[in-house]
N, C-alpha and C positions, 0 to 999 in steps of 0.2 A: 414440394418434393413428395413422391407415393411412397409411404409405407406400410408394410404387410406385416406390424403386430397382430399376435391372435389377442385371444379377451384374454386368456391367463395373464400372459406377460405385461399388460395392460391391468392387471390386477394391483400391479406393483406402480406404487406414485409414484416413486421415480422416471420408472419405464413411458408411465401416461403424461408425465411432463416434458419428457425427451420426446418423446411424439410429437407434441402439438409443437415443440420448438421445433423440429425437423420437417415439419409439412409446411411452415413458413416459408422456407426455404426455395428462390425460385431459382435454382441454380445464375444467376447473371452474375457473379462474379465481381461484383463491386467491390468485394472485400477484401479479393487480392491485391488491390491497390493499395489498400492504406495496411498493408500487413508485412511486420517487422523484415519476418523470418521468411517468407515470398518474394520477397524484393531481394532479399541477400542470396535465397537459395537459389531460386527459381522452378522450385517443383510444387509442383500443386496440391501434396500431401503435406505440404510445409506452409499451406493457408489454409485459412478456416472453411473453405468449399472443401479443401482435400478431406479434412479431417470428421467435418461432418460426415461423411461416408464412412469414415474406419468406423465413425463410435457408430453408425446407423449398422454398420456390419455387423458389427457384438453385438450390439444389442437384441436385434432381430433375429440373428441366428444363434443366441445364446453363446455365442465364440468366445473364450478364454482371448485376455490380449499376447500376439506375438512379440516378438523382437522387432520388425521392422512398425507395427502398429505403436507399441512403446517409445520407440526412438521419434517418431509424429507428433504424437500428442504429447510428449517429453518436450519438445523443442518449442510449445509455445508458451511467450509471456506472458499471458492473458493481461495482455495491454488492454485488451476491446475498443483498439482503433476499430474493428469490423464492425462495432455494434454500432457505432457514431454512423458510419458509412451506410452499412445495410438500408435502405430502402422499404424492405418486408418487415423490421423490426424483430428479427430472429435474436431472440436472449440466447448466443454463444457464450454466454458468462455461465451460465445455467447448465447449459449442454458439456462444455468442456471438462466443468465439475464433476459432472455424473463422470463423464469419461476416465476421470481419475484415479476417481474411486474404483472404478470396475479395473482398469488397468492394476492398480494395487492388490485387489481382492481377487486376480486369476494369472497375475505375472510373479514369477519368481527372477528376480534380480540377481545380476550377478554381483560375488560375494561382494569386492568389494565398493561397487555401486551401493546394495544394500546396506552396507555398514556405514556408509558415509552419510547416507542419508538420513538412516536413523537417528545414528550424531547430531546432524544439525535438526532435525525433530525432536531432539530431548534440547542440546544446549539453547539456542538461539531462542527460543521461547521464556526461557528462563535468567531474568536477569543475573540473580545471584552468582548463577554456573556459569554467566558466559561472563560475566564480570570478575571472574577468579580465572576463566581461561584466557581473559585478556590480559591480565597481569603475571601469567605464568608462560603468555607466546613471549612475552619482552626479551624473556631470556634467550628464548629459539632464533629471531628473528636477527642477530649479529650473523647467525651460520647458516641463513637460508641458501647463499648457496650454495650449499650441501644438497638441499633439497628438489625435486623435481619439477619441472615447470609447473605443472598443475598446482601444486602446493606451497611453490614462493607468488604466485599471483594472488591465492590466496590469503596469503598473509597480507599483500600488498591492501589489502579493505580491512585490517585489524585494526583499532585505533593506537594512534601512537603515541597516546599517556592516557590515562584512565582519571577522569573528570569529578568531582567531589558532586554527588548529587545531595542539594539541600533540602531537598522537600521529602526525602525516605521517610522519618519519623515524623512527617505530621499532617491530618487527617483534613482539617478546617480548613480554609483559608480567607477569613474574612473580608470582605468592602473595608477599603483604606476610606472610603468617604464616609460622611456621616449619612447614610441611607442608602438601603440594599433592593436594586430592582427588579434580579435574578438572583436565582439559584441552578447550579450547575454541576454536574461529574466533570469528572479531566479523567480519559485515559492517558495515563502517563506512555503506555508502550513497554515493549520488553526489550530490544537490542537497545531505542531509543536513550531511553534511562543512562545507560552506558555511554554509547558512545557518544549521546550530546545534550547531556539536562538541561543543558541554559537554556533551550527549547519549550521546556514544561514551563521552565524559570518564569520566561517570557511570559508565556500564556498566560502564567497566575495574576502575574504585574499587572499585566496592560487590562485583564475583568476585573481583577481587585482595584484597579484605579479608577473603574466603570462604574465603580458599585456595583458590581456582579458578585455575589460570596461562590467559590469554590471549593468541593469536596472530592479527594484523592481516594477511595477506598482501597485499603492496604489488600485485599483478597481476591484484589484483580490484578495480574501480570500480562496476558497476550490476549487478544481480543481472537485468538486461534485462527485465522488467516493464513500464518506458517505453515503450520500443519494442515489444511483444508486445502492449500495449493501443491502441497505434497503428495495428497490423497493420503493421508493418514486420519481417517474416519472420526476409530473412536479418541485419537488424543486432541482432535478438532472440536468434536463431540462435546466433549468432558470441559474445555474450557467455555463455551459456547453458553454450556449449562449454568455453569459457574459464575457467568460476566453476569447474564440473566437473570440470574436469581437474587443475585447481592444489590446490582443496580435497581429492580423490579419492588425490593425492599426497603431501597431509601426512597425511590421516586413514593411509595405509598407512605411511609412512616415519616415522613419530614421534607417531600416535595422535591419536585427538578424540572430545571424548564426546559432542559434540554442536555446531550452525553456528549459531552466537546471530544474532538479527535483531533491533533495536531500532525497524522501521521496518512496521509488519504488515500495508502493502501490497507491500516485499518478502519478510516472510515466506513469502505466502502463495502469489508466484511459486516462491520455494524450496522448498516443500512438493509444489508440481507437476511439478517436473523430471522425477519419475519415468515420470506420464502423459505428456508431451511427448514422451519418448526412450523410449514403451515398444516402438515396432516398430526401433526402431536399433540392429542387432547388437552395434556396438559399443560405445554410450554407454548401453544402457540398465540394464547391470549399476551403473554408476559413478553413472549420474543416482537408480537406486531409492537408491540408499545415502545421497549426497546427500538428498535428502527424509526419509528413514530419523532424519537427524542432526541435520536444520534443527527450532529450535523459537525461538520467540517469549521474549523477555525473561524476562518474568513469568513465562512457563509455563516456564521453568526454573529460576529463584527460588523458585517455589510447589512444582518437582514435587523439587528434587535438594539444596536446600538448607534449614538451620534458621538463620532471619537472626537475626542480633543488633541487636537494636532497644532506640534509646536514650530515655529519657526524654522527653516533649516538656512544658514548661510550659503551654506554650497550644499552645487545640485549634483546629482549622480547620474550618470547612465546607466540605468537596471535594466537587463536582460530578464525578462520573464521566462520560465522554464513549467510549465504549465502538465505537471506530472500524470501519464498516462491513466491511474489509479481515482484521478482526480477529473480532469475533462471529458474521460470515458466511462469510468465506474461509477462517479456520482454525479456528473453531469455540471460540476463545477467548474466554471472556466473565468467568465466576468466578473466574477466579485470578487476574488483576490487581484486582479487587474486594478480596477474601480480604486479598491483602497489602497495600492500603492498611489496611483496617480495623483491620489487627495493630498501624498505629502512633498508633492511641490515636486518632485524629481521626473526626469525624462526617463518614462518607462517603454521598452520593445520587446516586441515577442520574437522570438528565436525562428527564422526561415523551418520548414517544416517540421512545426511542432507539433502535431498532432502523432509522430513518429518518436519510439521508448529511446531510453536513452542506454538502455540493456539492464537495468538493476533489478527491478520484477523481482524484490521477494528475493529467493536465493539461488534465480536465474544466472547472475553472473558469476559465483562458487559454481554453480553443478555446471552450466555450458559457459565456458569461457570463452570461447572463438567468438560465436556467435554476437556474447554479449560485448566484446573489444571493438567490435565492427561496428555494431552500434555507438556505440560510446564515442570511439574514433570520426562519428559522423554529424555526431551529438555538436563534440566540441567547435570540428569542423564550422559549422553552422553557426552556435554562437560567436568565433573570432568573424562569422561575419558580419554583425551589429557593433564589435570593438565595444566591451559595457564596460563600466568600469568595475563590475560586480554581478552578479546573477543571482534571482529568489526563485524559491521553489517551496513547494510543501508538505516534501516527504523526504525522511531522514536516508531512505533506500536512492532518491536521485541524487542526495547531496554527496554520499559516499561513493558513486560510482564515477557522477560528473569531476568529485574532486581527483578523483585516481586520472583523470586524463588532463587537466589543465591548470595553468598557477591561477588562473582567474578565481579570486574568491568567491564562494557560494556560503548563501547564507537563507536560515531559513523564510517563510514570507513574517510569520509572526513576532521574526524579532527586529525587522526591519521597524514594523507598524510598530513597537514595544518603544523603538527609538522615536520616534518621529511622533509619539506623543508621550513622551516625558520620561521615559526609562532609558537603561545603559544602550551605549554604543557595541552593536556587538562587534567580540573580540578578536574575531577575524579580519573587519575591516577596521580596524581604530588606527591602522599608518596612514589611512587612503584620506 
């Protein structure tokens, strides 16, 4: 695709990396196909061809974003089915970002558009807050329907009791075996923490049972992904810095093989640090290493370990649910596969999975329609495997997939937690 930057506006990294990602661009349109929001909508401002244009608009004419350009790049999940598809290898993970940001930094929102968002960019990030707002919805949620549609569907992804997390107050977590072959972080997560520790729980068992020792750093809360998909700059910024520096400190001062992430929409902000802080003299040695270290549950299960897997008398039909975060943002797909299969159960993957299932972060609170449709098509698709269960690897599919069907979902790592020596998780223990 031709673009007519001058050298000023090319001055600017951003500007000069949006560039080279938009002359990749060969208009062929492959990427309307695998695109959520194009297949639902049918307009071509509502795929990533369309929208490459809006931001190539702004950008090159210096254009404030409007309302109808807002409502465009609003409506996508940044699933990055396009980027799997693309052909030319156009980073719209990159391009979209920028978009964000500008849309934020020259749009004034309406009021209460604006205040709602803000909201979830202070609470959602913050365990503490949104774990006191979850036990204070308990009350509201007998009289939601008092409430307005938008905001009883809302509630509908609140959890419906607030879970005892064991691991808040302690820092270590050593090899159950007698010898230690790694050392590792765990981002615990911020919603995660909340609405489903046994998660983290899991993670710690199944490396501490490895001989893997595990380190929780109490001074990391959200790997700022929340806010980065917001386009909330500097509160993306500020955590970003923060993950970085603390991490960046124990990796030198007491070693890490590697930044486990059990959540692989923040994985796959973890994995970007490096491009984010590549022009910052000073963060961007600390940020490459960071990315360098960060990997996805499974993919370090599959890539560093030989599990010890137990017997299982009965087998399961597991539905793989192969989260868009994960297959497209880190390129993970086979190796959470791989290690279910090893535990003897009949695994399947979900009729067109390479398509969201609407959760995206806090795509399904801000556009609801959208995200129903999805969902609704989600499920569709799994009753047509009949599982007797479904795995997945992000806390944001398991809360959207569960709001639409009884079929239990559970996460990938606590299945593997069972099927080599740890609890039954507690969702499926009738089945």
């Amino acid at each position: 695709m031709q673009t007519s930057f001058d050298n000023k506006q090319l001055d600017d990294h951003e500007n000069k990396s949006s560039e080279k990602i938009i002359r990749k661009c060969v208009h062929c349109g492959m990427c309307n196909a695998t695109c959520p929001t194009y297949n639902i909508l049918g307009d071509e401002l509502d795929g990533p061809r369309g929208r490459i244009y809006l931001i190539k608009d702004m950008l090159e004419n210096n254009k404030p974003a409007n309302e109808k350009v807002v409502k465009h790049i609003d409506r996508c999940l940044s699933c990055y089915a396009c980027m799997t598809t693309c052909p030319s290898g156009v980073n719209y993970m990159h391009l979209i970002d920028h978009g964000r940001n500008h849309v934020e930094r020259t749009y004034k929102r309406p009021f209460f558009q604006r205040t709602f968002r803000n909201m979830l960019s202070i609470l959602l990030p913050n365990p503490k807050l949104f774990k006191i707002f979850s036990f204070f919805i308990k009350f509201v949620i007998p009289f939601k329907f008092l409430l307005p549609k938008f905001f009883k569907n809302s509630l509908a992804l609140m959890p419906k009791k607030i879970h005892k997390n064991n691991i808040e107050d302690k820092k270590i977590f050593k090899s159950s075996t007698d010898k230690t072959v790694s050392r590792v972080a765990l981002l615990t997560g911020c919603v995660q923490r909340v609405l489903s520790p046994e998660i983290n729980e899991a993670t710690i068992k199944i490396l501490n049972r490895h001989s893997v020792e595990v380190v929780v750093l109490e001074e990391i809360d959200c790997c700022g992904s929340l806010n980065h998909h917001l386009g909330k700059e500097a509160k993306a910024h500020k955590s970003f810095v923060n993950n970085i520096n603390y991490w960046y400190d124990e990796y030198l001062n007491y070693g890490l093989d590697a930044i486990i992430s059990n959540t692989s929409g923040c994985g796959t902000t973890l994995k970007d640090y490096g491009f984010i802080f590549r022009n910052d003299s000073e963060m961007k040695k600390k940020a490459k290493k960071i990315s360098e270290l960060s990997m996805d549950v499974t993919e370090f299960l599959f890539n560093n370990l030989k599990l010890n897997y137990v017997k299982n008398e009965k087998k399961y039909k597991i539905a793989y649910h192969s989260a868009c975060s994960m297959q497209h943002g880190q390129k993970v797909h086979n190796q959470p596969i791989e290690l279910l299969k090893k535990t003897g159960n009949i695994i399947v993957e979900i009729p067109e999975g390479h398509l969201c299932c609407g959760s995206a972060g806090t795509y399904n609170i801000i556009h609801q329609d959208i995200a129903k449709k999805l969902l609704n098509e989600k499920v569709s698709n799994i009753k047509k495997v009949s599982p007797d269960f479904i795995s997945t690897g992000n806390i944001g599919c398991i809360t959207q997939i569960s709001s639409g069907t009884n079929i239990p979902i559970v996460h990938t790592v606590e299945i593997i937690n069972w099927l080599t020596g740890g609890e039954k998780p507690p969702n499926i223990e009738s089945l």
